[in-house]
N, C-alpha and C positions, 0 to 999 in steps of 0.2 A: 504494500500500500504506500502511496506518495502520499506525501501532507504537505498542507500549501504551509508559504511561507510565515504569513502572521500567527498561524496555529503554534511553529516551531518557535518563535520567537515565545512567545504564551508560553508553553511547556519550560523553555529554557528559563526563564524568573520562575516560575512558581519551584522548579525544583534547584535556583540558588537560594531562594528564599528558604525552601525546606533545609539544604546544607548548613545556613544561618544558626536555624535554631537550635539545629546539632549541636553544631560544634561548640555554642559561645557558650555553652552550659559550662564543660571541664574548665575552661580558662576564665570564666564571670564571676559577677557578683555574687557572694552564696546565699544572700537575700534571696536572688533573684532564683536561685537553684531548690529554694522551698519550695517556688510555685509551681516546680516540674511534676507533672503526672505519677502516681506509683509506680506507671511500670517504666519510665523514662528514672526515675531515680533507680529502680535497677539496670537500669543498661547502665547509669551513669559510674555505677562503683557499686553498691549494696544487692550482690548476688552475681557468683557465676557462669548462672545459667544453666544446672539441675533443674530439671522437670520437675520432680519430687519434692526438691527442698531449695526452693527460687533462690532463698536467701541466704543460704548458706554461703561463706566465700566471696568473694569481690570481682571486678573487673577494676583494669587500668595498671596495673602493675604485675612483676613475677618475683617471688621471694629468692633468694639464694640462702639465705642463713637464717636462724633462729639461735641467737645466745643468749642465752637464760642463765641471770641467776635469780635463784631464789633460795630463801630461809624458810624453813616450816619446824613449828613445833608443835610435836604431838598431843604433848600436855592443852595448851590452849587451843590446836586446832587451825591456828591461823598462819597464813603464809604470805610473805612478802615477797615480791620480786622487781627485777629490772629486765626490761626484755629489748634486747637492740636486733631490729628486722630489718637486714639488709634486702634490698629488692630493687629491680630496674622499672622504669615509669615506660609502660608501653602507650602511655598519650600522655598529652598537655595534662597538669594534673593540679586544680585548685586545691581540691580536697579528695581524700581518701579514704578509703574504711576498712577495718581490721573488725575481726570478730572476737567478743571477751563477753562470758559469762558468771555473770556474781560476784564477782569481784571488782571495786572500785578503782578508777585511772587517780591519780593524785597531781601527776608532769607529764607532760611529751615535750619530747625536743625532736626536730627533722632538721635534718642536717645541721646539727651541733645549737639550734637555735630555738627558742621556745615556741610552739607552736600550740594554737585553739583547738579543744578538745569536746566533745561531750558525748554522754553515752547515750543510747536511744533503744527502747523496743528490748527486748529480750538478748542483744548480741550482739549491737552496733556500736563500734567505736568508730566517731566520725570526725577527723584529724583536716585541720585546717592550717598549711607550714605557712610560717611565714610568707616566701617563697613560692608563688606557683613550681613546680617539678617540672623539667624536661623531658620530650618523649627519651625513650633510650638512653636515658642516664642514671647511673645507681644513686640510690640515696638510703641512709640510713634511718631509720624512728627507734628512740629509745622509751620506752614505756615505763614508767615507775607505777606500780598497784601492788593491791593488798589486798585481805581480806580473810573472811572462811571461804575455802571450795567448795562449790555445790557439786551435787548428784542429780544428774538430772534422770528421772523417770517418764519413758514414755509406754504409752498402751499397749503400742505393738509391740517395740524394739526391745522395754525392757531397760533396766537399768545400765545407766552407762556414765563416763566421767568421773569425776574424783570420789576416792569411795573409802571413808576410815575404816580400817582392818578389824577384824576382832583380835588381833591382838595387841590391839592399839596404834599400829602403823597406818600406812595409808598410800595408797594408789592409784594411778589415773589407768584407767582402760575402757575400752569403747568404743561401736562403733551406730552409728555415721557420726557418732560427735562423741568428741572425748577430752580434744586439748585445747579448749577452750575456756574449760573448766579452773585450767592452771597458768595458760598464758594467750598473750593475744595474739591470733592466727589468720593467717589465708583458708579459711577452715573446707577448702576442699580438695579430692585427691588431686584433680586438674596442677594444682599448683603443688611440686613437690620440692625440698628444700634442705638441704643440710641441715644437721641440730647440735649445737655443744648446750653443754648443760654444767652450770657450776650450782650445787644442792650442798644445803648449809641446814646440818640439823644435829642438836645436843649430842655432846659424846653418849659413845654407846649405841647410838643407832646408827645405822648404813642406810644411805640411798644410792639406788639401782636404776641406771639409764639407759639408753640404746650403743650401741656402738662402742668403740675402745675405752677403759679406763686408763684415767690418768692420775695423776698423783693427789693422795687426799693431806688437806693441812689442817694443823689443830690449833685453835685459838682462845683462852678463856671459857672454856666449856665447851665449845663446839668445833664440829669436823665438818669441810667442806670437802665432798666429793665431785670429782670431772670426770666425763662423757663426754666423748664426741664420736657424731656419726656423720661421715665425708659423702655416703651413697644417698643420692637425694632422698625421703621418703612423704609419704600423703602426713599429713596431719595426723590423724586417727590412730598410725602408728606409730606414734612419737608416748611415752609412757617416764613416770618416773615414779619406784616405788621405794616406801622408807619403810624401814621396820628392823627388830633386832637379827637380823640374818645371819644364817651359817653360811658363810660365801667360799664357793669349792672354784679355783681355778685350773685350767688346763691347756690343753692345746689338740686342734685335729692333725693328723699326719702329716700336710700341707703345712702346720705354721700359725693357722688360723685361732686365734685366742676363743677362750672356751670362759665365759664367768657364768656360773650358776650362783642362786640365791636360793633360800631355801627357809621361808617362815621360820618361827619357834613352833615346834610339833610336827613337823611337817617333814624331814630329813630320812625318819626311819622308812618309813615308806615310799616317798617319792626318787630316793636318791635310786635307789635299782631301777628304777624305772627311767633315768634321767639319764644312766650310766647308756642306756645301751642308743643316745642323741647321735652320737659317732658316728656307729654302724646303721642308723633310719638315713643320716644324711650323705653316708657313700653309698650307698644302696640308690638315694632318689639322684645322685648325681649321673647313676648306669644309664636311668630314664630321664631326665630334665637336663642334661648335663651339669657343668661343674657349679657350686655352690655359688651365688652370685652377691654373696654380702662380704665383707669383711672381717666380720665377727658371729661368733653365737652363743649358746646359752639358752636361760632361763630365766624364769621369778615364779616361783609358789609360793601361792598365799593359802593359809589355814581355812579361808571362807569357803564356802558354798554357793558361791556366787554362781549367776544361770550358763555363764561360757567361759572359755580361754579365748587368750585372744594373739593373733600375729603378729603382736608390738617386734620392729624391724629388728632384726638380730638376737630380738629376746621376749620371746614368749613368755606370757602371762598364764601363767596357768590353774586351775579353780583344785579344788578341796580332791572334790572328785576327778582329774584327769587320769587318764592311762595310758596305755604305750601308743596303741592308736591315734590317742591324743597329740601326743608328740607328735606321732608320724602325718597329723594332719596340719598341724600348726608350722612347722617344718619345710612343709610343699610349700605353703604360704609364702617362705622365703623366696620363692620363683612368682607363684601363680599371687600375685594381689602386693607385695610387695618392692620384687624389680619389677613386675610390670602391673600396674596399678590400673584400675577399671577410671573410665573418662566419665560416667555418669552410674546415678547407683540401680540403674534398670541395666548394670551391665555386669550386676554382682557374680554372677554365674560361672566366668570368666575368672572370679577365685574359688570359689565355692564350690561350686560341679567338680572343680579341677583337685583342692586339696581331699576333696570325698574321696574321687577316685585315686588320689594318693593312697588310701586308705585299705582299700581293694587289691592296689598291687604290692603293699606287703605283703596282702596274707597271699599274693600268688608266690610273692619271693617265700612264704614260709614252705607253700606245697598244695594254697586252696587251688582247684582246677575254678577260675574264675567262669569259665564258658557254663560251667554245671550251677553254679552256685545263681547266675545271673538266670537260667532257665528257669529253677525255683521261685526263686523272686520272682518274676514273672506271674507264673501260675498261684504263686500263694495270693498277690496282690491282684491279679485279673479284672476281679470281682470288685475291687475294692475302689469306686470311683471318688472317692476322697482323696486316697494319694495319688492320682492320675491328673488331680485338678486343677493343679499350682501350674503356674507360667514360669518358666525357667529364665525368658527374658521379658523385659520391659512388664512386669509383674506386678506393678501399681507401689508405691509407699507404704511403708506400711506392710507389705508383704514381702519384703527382697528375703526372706531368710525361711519363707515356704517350700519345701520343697528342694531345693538345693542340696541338703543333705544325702538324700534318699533318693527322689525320680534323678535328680542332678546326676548323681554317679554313673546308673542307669544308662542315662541319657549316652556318657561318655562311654559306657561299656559297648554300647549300643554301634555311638559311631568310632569307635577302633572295628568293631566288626565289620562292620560297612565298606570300612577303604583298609583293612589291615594291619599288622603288626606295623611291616617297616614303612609303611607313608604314616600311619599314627604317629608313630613315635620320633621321626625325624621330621615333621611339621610341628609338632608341638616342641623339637630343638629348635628348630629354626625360628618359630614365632616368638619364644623368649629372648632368642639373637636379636631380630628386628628389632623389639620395642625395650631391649632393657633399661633398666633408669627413668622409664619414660610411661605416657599410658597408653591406652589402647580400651577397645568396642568389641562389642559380641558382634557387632556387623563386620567389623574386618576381620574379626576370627571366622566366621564363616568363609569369606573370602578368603583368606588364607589355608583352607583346609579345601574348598573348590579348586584353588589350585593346585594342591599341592597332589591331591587326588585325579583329578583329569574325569571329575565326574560332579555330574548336576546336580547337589545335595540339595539342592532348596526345599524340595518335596521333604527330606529326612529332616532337616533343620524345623520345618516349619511343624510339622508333626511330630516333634522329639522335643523344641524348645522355646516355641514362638504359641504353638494355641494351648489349649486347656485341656485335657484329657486325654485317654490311651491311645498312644499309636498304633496304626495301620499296621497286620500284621509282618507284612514288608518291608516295615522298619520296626514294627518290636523288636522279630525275631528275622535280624540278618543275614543272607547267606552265612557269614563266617561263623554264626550262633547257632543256625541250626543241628539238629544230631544229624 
C-alpha cells in the first residue's frame, strides 16, 4: 500500500511525539515521573518483566556485585548492614529501584554522594542520585539499613526468607524470594551477580555463605566471617546462615574446597549422608559434565522446615533431607544455578531436570529405570490429579506442581524418545551454551529439536505444555516400550 504524503508526515509527529514521552521520563523531573501510568512506572525501573511477579526486580540497570556487610545478633534478633551494589546503567537513569523487605534504609550514597531515598509498597526502594546515571557506565549504591528480618509466608509457595532456627540461629532461604529479606536486590534471576559477604556475629557462632571462605577476624566479642562467590548467581540463591556449627572442611579430587556446616544435633546423622557429596557429584559430572561452581558443601539446619534449597555452592538442607536429597540439590548446581531459568513459568528447566537427577542415581545404583518408569505409568494411569499440573508456563502460584513427579517422567519420557547418546550430549551441550547465564523452556525445546533431527512439538506439547496424560505415543516411547 502507498500513503500519500500528508498522511506520512501525520504518522511521523504523532510517533516523535510518542518517543517524547518515552524517553523524558528516565532523565525528568520525578514530580513529573509520579504522574506516569502503573504500568509505565514499571517499564520505567519497578519490575522486570515476570508474568507472574511484575514487580519483582527492576529495569534500567545490570548488577555485577553484591558486598554485604552485615552484623546480626541472635540474642536480639536484629541485623544491620551496608550493602555496596555495583551495577552498569543500561539507560539514562534519574532514579532507580532496588528491592528490600522489612527492613529500614537509614543512607544511600550513589557514586560516593548522598542520594534521595524512600521506600514504597511492600519492596520498593526508590533511589534518586544526585546525578542522573549514564547509559553504560558503572556506578556504585551503598545502602546503610537495619532492622528484624522478616519471613515472608505465602499461600502457595510456603514459607520463605529469613527464618530464626530452632536453635537459635538463623537463615535466609527461599524461593522466588528470599534475599530480600536481608539485603537490597535486583530480586530477579534475569539479573545475576557476584556476592562477597563480610557477617559479623558474637563469638561463638559461625556464619555460613556461598562460595570460598576467607579469613575470619575477632574483635571485642565478635567474629566476622568472609565469602565470596566470583560465579554470577540469581538472587534467591545467594543465603547466609548463623548458628553454632560443626564446620567439616575438605576438598574434591580436583582441588575444589568442600565447607560443610552442620546444626547443633544435626552431625550424627546427616554427616554419613553428607560424606558420600563427593561421589553424587563425580557421578552427575559422567552425565552433566564437569562441576561448574567453584566451590561446594553444605548447611543443615535442625528445623523441619517444608524444603532444601540450591543456595549456589551450598545447599540448605531441612531436618529431614536424605541422600536423594543431596543428589537433587546437587544437579541444581548445573540445572537452575549455572544456568538459571529467564522467567518462573520456566521453573521446569530446574526442577524436571534435578528430579530426574534423582532417577539416575538409583540407575547408577542398579534401578532398570525403563521398568520402574512403566510402573509408574500404570500405577498413576488412572490417577488424573497427577497428570494435571502444567510442567510449563503453569500459572503463579503453581511452579512447584508437578515438577517433582510428572517432571521427571516427562524427562524419562523424552531421553526415550531421541535416546541415550542425543539425550545426554544435548543436555552437555545446553549447559555449555548458556552457562553463567539464563535460559527458557522454549529454547530448551529448541535445542533438543535440534539436537535430535526430529519434530518434538507434538511430544513437548503433550508431555509439558497442556494439562493431562499423554498420548500413548508419547507416554510410552519407542525406547520405553517392552
Amino acid at each position: 500500500m502507498k500513503a500519500r504524503p500528508y498522511l506520512i508526515a501525520l504518522v511521523l509527529i504523532v510517533l516523535v511525539a510518542g518517543l517524547l514521552v518515552v524517553f523524558r521520563t528516565p532523565g525528568g523531573d520525578p514530580a513529573k515521573q509520579q504522574e506516569t501510568s502503573p504500568q509505565a512506572a514499571v517499564e520505567a525501573g519497578a519490575g522486570a518483566g515476570d508474568a507472574y511477579y511484575p514487580t519483582d526486580g527492576n529495569s534500567g540497570y545490570d548488577v555485577t556485585l553484591y558486598d554485604l556487610a552485615i552484623t546480626y545478633d541472635p540474642g536480639s534478633k536484629k541485623l544491620d548492614g551496608v550493602a555496596s551494589v555495583t551495577a552498569t546503567a543500561s539507560a539514562d537513569l534519574a532514579r532507580f529501584n532496588l528491592d528490600l523487605e522489612g527492613l529500614k534504609v537509614s543512607e544511600v550514597k550513589v557514586a560516593g554522594q548522598p542520594a534521595k531515598f524512600v521506600q514504597e509498597g511492600d519492596h520498593e526502594l526508590v533511589i534518586t542520585p544526585a546525578a542522573p546515571l549514564a547509559k553504560g557506565k558503572p556506578f556504585t549504591a551503598v545502602i546503610t539499613y537495619g532492622g528484624q528480618p522478616t519471613t515472608i509466608d505465602d499461600a502457595s509457595l510456603g514459607r520463605s526468607g529469613w527464618q530464626i532456627s530452632s536453635t537459635g540461629g538463623a537463615f535466609a532461604a527461599g524461593q522466588p524470594h528470599s534475599a530480600t529479606t536481608w539485603f537490597p536486590a535486583n530480586d530477579t534471576p534475569r539479573d545475576k551477580a557476584a556476592l562477597k559477604v563480610a557477617a559479623r556475629v558474637p563469638d561463638g557462632w559461625t556464619a555460613i555463605s556461598n562460595g570460598l571462605e576467607g579469613p575470619a577476624t575477632r574483635d571485642g566479642g565478635w567474629t566476622t566471617f568472609t565469602w565470596s562467590e566470583e560465579t554470577p548467581l540469581a538472587t534467591y540463591l545467594a543465603t547466609v546462615a548463623i548458628d553454632k556449627f560443626e564446620v567439616v572442611r575438605s576438598k574434591l579430587p580436583n582441588g575444589t574446597p568442600v565447607v560443610d556446616a552442620y546444626a547443633p544435633g544435626t552431625s550424627a546423622a546427616k554427616k554419613p549422608i553428607q560424606s558420600q557429596g563427593p561421589e553424587v557429584l563425580a557421578y552427575l559430572e559422567t552425565k552433566f559434565g564437569p562441576y561448574p561452581q567453584r566451590a561446594a558443601g553444605s548447611i543443615w539446619v535442625a528445623d523441619q522446615i517444608g524444603f532444601s534449597l540450591e543456595t549456589q555452592t551450598r545447599p540448605i538442607y531441612a531436618a529431614w533431607a536424605d541422600l536423594e536429597t543431596v543428589v537433587h540439590e546437587n544437579a541444581h548446581q548445573w540445572f537452575g544455578d549455572s544456568v538459571s531459568i529467564e522467567n518462573w513459568a520456566d521453573i521446569c528447566l530446574n526442577e524436571c531436570l534435578a528430579s530426574y537427577a534423582q532417577w539416575l542415581w538409583l540407575e547408577h545404583e542398579g534401578t532398570d529405570l525403563d521398568q520402574r518408569y512403566r510402573d509408574q505409568v500404570e500405577q498413576r494411569r488412572e490417577r488424573s490429579s497427577f497428570w494435571a499440573p502444567k510442567l510449563y508456563d503453569m500459572g503463579r502460584g503453581n511452579e512447584f506442581r508437578g515438577v517433582y513427579d510428572k517432571g521427571l517422567m516427562g524427562m524419562h519420557a523424552l531421553r526415550k524418545q531421541v535416546g541415550d547418546d542425543v539425550f545426554f550430549k544435548a543436555l552437555q551441550s545446553w549447559l555449555v551454551k548458556h552457562r553463567d547465564s539464563n535460559a527458557s523452556w522454549p529454547e530448551f525445546e529448541e535445542h533438543f529439536k535440534q539436537a535430535s533431527g526430529q519434530p518434538l512439538d507434538p511430544f513437548f506439547k503433550a508431555w509439558f505444555r497442556d494439562s493431562g496424560i499423554p498420548d500413548d505415543q508419547y507416554l510410552l516411547p519407542v525406547g520405553v516400550r517392552r
